[in-house]
N, CA, C, O and CB atoms as a CASP TS submission, in Angstrom:
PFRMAT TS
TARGET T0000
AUTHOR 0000-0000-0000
METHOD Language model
MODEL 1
PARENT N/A
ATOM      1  N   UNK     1       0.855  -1.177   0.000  1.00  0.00           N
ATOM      2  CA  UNK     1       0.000   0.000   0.000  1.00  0.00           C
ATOM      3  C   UNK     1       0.899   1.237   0.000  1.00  0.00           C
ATOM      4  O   UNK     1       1.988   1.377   0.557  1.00  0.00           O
ATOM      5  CB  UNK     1      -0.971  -0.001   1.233  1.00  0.00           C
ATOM      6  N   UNK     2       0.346   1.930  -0.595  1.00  0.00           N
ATOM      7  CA  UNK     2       1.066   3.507  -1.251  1.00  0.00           C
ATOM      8  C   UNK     2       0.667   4.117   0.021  1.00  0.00           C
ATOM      9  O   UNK     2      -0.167   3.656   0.801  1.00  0.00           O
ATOM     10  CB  UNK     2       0.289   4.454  -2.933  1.00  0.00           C
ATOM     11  N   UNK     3       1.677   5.735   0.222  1.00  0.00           N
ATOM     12  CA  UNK     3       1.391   6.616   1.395  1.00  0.00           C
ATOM     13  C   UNK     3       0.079   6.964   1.168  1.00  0.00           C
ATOM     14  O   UNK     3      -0.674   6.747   2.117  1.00  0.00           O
ATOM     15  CB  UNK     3       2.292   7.862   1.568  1.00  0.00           C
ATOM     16  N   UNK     4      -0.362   7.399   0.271  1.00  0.00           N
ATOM     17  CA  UNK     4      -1.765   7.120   0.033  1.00  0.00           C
ATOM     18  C   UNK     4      -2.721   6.895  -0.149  1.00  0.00           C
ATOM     19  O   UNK     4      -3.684   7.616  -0.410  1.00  0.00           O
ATOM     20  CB  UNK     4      -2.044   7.100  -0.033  1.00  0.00           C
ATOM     21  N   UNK     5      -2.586   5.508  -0.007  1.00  0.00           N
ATOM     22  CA  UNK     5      -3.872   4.723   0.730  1.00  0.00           C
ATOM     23  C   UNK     5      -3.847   3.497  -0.754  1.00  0.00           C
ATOM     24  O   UNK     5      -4.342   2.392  -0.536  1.00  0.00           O
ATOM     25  CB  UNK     5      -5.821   6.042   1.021  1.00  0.00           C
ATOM     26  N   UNK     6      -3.339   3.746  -1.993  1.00  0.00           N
ATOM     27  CA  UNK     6      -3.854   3.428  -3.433  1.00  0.00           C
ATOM     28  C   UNK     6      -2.813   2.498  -3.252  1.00  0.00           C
ATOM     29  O   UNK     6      -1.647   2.826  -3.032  1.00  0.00           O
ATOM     30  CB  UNK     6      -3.894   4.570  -4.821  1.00  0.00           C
ATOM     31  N   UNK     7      -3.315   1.073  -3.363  1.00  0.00           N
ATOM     32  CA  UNK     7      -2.421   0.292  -3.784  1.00  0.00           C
ATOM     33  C   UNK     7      -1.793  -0.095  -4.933  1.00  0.00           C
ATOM     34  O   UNK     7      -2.316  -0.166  -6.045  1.00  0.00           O
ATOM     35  CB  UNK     7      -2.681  -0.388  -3.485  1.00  0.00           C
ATOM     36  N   UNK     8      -0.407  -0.400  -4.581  1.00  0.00           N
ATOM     37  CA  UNK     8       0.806   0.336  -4.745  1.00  0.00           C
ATOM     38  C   UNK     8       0.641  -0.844  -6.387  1.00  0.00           C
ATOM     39  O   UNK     8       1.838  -0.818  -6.672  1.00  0.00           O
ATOM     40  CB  UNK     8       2.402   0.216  -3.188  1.00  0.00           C
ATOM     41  N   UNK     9       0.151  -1.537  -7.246  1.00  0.00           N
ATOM     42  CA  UNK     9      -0.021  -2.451  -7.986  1.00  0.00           C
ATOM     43  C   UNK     9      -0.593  -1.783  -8.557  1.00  0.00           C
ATOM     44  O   UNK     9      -0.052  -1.643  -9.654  1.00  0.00           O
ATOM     45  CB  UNK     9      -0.402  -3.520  -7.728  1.00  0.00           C
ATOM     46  N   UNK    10      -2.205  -0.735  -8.391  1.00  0.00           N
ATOM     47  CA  UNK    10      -2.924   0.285  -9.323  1.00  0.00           C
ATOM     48  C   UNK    10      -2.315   1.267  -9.300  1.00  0.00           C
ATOM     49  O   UNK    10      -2.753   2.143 -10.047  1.00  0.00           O
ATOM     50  CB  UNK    10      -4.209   0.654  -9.092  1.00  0.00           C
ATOM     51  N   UNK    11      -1.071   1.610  -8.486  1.00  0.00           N
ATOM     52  CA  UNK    11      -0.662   2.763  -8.919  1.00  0.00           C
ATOM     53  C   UNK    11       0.654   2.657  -9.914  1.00  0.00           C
ATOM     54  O   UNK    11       1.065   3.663 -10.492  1.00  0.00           O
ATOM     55  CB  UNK    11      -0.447   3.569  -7.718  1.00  0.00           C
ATOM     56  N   UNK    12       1.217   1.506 -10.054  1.00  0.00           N
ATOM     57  CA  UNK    12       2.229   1.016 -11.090  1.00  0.00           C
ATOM     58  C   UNK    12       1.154   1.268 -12.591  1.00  0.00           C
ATOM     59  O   UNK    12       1.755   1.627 -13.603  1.00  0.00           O
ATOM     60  CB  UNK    12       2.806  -0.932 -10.709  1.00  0.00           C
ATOM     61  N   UNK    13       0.161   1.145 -12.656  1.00  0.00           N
ATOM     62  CA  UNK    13      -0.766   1.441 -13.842  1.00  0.00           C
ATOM     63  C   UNK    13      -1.267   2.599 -14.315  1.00  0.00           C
ATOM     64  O   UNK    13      -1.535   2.966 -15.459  1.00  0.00           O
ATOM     65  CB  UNK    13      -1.740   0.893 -13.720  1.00  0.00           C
ATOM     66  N   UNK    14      -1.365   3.203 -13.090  1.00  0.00           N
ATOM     67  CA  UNK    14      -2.262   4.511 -13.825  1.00  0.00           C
ATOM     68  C   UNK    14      -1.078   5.843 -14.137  1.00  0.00           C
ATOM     69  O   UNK    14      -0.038   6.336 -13.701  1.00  0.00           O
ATOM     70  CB  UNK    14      -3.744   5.205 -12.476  1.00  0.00           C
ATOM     71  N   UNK    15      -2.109   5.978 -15.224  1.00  0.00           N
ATOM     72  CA  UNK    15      -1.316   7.859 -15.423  1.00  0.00           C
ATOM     73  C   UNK    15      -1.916   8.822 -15.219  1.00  0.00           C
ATOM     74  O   UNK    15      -2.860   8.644 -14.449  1.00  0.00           O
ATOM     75  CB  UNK    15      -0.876   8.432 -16.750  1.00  0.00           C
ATOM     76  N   UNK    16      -1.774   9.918 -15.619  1.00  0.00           N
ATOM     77  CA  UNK    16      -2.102  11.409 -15.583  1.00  0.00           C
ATOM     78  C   UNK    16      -3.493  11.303 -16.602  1.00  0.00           C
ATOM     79  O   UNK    16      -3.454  10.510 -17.543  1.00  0.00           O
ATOM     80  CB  UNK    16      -0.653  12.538 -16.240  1.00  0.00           C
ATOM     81  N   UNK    17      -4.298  11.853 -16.447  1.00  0.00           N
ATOM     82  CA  UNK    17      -5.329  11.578 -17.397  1.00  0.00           C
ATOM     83  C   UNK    17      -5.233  12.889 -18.107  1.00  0.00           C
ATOM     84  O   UNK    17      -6.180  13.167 -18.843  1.00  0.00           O
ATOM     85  CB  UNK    17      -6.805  11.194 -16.780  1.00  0.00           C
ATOM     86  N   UNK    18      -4.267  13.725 -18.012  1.00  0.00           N
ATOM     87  CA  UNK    18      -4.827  15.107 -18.640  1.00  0.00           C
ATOM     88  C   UNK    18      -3.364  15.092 -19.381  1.00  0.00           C
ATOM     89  O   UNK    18      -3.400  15.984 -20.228  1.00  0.00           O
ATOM     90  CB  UNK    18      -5.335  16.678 -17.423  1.00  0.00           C
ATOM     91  N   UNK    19      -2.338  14.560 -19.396  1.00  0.00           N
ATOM     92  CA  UNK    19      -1.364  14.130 -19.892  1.00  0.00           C
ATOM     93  C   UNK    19      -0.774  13.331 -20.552  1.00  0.00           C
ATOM     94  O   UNK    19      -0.312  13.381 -21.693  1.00  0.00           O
ATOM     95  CB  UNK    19      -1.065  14.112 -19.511  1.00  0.00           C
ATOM     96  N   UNK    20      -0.819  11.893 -19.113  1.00  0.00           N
ATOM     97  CA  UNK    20      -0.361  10.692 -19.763  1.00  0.00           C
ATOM     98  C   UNK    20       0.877  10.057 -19.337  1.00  0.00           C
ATOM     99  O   UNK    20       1.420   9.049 -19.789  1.00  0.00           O
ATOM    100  CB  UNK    20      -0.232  10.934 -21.060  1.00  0.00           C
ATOM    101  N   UNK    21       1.357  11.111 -18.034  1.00  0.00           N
ATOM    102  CA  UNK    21       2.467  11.332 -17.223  1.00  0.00           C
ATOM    103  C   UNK    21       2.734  10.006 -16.222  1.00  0.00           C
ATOM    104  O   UNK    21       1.680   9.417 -15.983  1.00  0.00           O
ATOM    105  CB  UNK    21       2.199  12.696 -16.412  1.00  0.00           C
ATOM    106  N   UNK    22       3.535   9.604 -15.792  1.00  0.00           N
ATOM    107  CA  UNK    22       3.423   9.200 -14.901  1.00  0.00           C
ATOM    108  C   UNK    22       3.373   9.737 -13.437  1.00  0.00           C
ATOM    109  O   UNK    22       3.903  10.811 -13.152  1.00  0.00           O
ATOM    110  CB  UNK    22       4.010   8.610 -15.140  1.00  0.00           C
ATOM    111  N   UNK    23       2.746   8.994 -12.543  1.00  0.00           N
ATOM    112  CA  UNK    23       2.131   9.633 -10.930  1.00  0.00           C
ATOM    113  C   UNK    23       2.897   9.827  -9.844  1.00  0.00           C
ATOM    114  O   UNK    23       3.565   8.798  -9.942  1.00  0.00           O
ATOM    115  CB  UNK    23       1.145   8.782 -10.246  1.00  0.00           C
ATOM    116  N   UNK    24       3.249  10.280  -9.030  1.00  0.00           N
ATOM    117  CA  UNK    24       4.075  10.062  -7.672  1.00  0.00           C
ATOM    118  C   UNK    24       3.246  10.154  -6.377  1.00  0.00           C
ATOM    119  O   UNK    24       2.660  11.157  -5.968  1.00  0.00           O
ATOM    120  CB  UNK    24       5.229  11.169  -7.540  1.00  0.00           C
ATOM    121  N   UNK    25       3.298   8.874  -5.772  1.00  0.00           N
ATOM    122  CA  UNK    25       2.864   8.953  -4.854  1.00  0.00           C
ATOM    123  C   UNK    25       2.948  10.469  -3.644  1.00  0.00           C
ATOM    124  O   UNK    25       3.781  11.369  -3.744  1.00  0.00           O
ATOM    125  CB  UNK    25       3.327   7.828  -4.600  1.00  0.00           C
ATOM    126  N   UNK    26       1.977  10.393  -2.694  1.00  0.00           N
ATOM    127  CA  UNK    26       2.566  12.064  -1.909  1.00  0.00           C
ATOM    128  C   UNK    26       1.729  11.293  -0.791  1.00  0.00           C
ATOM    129  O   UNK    26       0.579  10.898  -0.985  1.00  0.00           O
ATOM    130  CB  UNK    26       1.912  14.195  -2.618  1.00  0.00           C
ATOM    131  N   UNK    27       2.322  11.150   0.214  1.00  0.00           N
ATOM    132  CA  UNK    27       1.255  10.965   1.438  1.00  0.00           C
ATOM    133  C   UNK    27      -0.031  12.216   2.214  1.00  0.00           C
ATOM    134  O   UNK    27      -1.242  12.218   2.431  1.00  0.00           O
ATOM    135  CB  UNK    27       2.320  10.617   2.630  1.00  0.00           C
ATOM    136  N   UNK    28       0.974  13.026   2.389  1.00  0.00           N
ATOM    137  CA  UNK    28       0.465  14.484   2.991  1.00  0.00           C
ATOM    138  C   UNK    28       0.337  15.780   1.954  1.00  0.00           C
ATOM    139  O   UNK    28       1.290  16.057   1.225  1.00  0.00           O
ATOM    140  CB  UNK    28       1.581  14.964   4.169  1.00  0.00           C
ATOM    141  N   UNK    29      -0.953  16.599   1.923  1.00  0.00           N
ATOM    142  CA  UNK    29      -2.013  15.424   1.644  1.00  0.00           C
ATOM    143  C   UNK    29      -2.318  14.028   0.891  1.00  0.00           C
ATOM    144  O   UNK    29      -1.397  13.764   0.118  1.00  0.00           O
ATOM    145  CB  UNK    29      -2.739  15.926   1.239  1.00  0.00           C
ATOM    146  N   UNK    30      -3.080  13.306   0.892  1.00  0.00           N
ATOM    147  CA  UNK    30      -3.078  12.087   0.075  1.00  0.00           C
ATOM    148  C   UNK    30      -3.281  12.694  -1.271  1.00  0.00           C
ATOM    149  O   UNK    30      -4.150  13.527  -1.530  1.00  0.00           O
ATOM    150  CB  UNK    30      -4.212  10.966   0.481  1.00  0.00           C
ATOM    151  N   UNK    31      -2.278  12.136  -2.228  1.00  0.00           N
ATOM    152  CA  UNK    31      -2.495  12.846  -3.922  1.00  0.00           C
ATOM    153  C   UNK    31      -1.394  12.099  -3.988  1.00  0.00           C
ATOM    154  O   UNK    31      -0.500  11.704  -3.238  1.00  0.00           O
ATOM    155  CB  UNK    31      -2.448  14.748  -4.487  1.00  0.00           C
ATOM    156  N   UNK    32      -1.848  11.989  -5.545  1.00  0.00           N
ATOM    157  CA  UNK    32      -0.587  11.901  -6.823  1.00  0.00           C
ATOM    158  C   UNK    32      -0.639  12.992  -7.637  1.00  0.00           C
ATOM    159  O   UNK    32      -1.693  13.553  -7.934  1.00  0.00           O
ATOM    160  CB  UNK    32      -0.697  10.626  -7.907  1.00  0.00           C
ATOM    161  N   UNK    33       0.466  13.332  -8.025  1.00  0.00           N
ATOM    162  CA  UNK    33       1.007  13.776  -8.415  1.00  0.00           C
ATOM    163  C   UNK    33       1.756  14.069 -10.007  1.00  0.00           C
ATOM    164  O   UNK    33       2.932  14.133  -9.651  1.00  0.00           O
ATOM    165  CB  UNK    33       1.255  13.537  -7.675  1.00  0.00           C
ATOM    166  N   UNK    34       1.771  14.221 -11.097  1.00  0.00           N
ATOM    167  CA  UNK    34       2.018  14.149 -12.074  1.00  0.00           C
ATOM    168  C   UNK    34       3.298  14.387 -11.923  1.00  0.00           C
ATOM    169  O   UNK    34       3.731  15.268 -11.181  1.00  0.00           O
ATOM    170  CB  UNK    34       1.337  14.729 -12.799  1.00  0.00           C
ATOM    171  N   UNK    35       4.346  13.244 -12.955  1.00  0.00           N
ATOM    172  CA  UNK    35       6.078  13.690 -12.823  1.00  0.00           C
ATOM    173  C   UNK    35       5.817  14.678 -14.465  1.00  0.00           C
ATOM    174  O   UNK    35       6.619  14.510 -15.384  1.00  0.00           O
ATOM    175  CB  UNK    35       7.705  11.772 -12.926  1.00  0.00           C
ATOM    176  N   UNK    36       5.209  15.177 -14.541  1.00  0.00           N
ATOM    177  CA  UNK    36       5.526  15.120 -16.063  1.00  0.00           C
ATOM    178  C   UNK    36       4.463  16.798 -16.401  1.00  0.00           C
ATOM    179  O   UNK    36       5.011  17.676 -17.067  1.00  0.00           O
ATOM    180  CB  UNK    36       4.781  13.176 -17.020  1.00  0.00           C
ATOM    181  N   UNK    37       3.297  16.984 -15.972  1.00  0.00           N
ATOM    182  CA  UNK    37       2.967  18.158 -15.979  1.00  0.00           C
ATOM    183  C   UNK    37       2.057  19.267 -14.507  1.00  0.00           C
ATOM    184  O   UNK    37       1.452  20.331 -14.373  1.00  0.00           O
ATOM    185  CB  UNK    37       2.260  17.939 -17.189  1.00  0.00           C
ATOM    186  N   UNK    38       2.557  18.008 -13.652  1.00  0.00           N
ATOM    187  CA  UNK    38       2.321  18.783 -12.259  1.00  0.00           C
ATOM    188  C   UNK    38       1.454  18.899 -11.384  1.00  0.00           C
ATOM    189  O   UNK    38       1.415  19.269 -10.210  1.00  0.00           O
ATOM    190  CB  UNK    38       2.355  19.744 -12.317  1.00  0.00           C
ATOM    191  N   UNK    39       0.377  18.319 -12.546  1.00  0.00           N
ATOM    192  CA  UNK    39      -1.130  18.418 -11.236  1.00  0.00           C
ATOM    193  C   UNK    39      -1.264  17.489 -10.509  1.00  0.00           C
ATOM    194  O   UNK    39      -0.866  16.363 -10.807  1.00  0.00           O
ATOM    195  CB  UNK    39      -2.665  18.439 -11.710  1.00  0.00           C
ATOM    196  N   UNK    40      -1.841  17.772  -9.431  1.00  0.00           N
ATOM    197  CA  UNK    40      -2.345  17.048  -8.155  1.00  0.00           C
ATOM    198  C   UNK    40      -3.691  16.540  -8.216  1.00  0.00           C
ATOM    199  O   UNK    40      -4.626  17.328  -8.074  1.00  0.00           O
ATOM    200  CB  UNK    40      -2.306  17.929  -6.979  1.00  0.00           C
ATOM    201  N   UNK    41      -3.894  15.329  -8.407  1.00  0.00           N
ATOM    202  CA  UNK    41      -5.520  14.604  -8.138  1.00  0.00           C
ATOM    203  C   UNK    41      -5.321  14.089  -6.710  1.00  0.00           C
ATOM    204  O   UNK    41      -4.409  13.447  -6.190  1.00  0.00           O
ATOM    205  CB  UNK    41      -6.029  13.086  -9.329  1.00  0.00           C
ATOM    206  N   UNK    42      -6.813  14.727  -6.113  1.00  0.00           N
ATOM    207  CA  UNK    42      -6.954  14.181  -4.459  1.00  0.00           C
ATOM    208  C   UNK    42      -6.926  12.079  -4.363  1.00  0.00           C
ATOM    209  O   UNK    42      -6.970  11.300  -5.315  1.00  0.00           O
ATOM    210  CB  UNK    42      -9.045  14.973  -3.752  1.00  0.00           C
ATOM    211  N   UNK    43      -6.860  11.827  -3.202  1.00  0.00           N
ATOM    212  CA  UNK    43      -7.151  11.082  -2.932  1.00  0.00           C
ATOM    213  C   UNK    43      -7.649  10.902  -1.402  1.00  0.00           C
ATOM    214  O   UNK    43      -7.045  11.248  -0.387  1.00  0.00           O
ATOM    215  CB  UNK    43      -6.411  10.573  -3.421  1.00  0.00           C
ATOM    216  N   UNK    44      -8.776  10.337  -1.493  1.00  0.00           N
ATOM    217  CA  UNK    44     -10.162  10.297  -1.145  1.00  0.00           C
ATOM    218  C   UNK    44     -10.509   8.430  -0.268  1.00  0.00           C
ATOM    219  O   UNK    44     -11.300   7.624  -0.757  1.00  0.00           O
ATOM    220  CB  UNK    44     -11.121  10.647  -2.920  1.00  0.00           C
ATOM    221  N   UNK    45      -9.847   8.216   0.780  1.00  0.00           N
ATOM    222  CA  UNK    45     -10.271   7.235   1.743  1.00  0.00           C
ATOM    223  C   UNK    45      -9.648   6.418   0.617  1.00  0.00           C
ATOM    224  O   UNK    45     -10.443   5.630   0.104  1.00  0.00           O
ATOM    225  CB  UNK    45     -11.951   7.048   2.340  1.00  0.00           C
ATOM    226  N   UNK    46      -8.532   6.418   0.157  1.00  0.00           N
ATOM    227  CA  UNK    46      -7.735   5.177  -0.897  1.00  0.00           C
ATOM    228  C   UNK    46      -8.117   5.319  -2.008  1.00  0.00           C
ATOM    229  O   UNK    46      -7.459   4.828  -2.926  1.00  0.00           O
ATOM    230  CB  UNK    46      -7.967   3.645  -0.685  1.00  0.00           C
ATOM    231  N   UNK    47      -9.543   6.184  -2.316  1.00  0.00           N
ATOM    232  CA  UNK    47      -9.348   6.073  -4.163  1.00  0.00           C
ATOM    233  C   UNK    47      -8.965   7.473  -4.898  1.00  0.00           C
ATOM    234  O   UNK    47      -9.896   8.274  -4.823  1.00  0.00           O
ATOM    235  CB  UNK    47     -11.000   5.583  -4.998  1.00  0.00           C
ATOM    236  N   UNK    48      -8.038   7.874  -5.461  1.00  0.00           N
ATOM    237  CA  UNK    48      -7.896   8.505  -6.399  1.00  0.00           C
ATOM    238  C   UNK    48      -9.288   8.911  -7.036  1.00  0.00           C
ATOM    239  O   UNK    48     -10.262   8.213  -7.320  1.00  0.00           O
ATOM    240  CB  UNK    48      -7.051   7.830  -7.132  1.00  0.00           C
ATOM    241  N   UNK    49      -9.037  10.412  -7.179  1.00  0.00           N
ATOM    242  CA  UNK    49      -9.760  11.493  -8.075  1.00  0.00           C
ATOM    243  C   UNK    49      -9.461  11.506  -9.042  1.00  0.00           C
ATOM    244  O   UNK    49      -8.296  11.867  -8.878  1.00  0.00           O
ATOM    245  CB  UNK    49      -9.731  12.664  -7.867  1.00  0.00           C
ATOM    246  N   UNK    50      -9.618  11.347 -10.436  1.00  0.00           N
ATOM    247  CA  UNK    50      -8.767  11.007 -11.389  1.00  0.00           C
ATOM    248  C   UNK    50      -9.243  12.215 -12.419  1.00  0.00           C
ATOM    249  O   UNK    50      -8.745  12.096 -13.538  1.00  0.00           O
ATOM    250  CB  UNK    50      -8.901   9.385 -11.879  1.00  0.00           C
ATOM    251  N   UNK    51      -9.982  13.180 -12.269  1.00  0.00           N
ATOM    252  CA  UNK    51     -10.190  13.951 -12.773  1.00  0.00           C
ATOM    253  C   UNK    51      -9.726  15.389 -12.627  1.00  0.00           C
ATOM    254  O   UNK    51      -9.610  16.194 -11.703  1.00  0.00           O
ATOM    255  CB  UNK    51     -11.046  13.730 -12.756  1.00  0.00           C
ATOM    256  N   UNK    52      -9.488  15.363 -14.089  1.00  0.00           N
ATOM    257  CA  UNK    52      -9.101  16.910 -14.386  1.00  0.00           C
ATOM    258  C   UNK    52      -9.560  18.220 -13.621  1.00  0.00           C
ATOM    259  O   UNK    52      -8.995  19.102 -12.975  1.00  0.00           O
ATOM    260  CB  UNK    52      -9.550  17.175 -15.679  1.00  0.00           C
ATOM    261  N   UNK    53     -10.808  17.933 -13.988  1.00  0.00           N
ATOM    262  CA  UNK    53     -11.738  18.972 -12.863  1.00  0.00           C
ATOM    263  C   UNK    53     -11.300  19.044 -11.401  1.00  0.00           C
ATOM    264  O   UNK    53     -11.544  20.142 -10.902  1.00  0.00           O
ATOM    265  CB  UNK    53     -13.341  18.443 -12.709  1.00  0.00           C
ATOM    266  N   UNK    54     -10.715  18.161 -10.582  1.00  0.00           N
ATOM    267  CA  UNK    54     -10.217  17.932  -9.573  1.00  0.00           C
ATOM    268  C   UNK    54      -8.971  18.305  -9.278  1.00  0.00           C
ATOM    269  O   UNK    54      -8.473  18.301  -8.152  1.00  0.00           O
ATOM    270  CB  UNK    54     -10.350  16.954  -9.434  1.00  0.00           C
ATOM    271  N   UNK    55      -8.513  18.595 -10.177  1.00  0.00           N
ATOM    272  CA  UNK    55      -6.597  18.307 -10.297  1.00  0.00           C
ATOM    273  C   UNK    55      -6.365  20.136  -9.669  1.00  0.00           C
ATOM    274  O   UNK    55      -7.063  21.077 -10.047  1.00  0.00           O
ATOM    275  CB  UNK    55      -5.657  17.872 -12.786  1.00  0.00           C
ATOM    276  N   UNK    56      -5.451  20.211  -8.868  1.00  0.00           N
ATOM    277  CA  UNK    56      -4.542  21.341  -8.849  1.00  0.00           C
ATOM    278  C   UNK    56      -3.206  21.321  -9.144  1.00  0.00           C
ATOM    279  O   UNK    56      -2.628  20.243  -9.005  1.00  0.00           O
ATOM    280  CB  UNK    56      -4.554  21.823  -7.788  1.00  0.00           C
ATOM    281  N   UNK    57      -2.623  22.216  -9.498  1.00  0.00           N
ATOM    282  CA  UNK    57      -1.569  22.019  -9.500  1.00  0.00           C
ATOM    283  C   UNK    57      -0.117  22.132  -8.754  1.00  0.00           C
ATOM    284  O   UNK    57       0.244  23.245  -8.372  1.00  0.00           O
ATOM    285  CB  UNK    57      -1.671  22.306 -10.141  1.00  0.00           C
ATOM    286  N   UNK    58       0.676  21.053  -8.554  1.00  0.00           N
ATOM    287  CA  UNK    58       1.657  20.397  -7.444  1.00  0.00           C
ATOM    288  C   UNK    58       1.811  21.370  -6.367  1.00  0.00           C
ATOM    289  O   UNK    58       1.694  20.852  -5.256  1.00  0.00           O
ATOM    290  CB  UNK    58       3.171  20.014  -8.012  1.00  0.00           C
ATOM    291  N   UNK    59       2.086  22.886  -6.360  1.00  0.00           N
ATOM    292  CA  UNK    59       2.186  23.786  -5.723  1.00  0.00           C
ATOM    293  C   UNK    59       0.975  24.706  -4.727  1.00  0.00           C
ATOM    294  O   UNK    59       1.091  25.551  -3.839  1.00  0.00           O
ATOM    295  CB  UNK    59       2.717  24.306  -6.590  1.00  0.00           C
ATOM    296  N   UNK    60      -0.067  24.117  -5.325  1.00  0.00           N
ATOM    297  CA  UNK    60      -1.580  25.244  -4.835  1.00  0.00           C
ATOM    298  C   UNK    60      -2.101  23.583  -3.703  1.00  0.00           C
ATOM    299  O   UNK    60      -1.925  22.374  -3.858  1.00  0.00           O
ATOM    300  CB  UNK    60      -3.377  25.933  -6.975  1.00  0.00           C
ATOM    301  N   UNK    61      -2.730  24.381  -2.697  1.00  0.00           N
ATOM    302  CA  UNK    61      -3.529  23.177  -1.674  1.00  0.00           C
ATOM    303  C   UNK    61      -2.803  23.218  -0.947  1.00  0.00           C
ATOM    304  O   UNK    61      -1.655  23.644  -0.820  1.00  0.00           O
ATOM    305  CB  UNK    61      -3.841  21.700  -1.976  1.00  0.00           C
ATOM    306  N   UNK    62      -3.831  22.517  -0.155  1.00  0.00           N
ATOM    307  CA  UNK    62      -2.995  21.937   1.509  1.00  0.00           C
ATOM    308  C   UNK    62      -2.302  21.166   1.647  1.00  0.00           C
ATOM    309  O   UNK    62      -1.865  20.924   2.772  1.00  0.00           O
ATOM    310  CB  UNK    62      -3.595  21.421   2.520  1.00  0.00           C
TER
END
C-alpha cells in the first residue's frame, strides 16, 4: 500500500489523465502527483480522483 492509501499495484498502472504522465505517490495530503505536468488529483479514503476537474496544480492546496 502507497502513502496514500492506493495500492501500490494500481498505482504502477495509472497515469495522468490530462497528460499521460506518470504519478508520484505524496502521502500528505493524500495525492498523486504528475512527474511530467504537475497536477495534483486528491485522494479520497484510498481512491484517487482522477479527474481533471479535480486536479490542482503540485504547488496550490494543503
Amino acid at each position: 500500500m502507497s502513502a496514500s492509501g492506493v495500492p501500490d499495484r494500481l498505482l504502477e498502472i495509472m497515469q495522468c489523465p490530462a497528460c499521460g504522465g506518470s504519478l508520484r505517490d505524496v502521502g500528505a495530503p493524500p495525492s498523486l502527483v504528475c512527474t511530467a505536468c504537475g497536477l495534483r488529483y486528491p485522494v479520497t479514503d484510498g481512491i484517487p480522483i482522477m479527474l481533471v476537474e479535480k486536479a490542482t496544480p503540485a504547488g496550490e492546496g494543503p
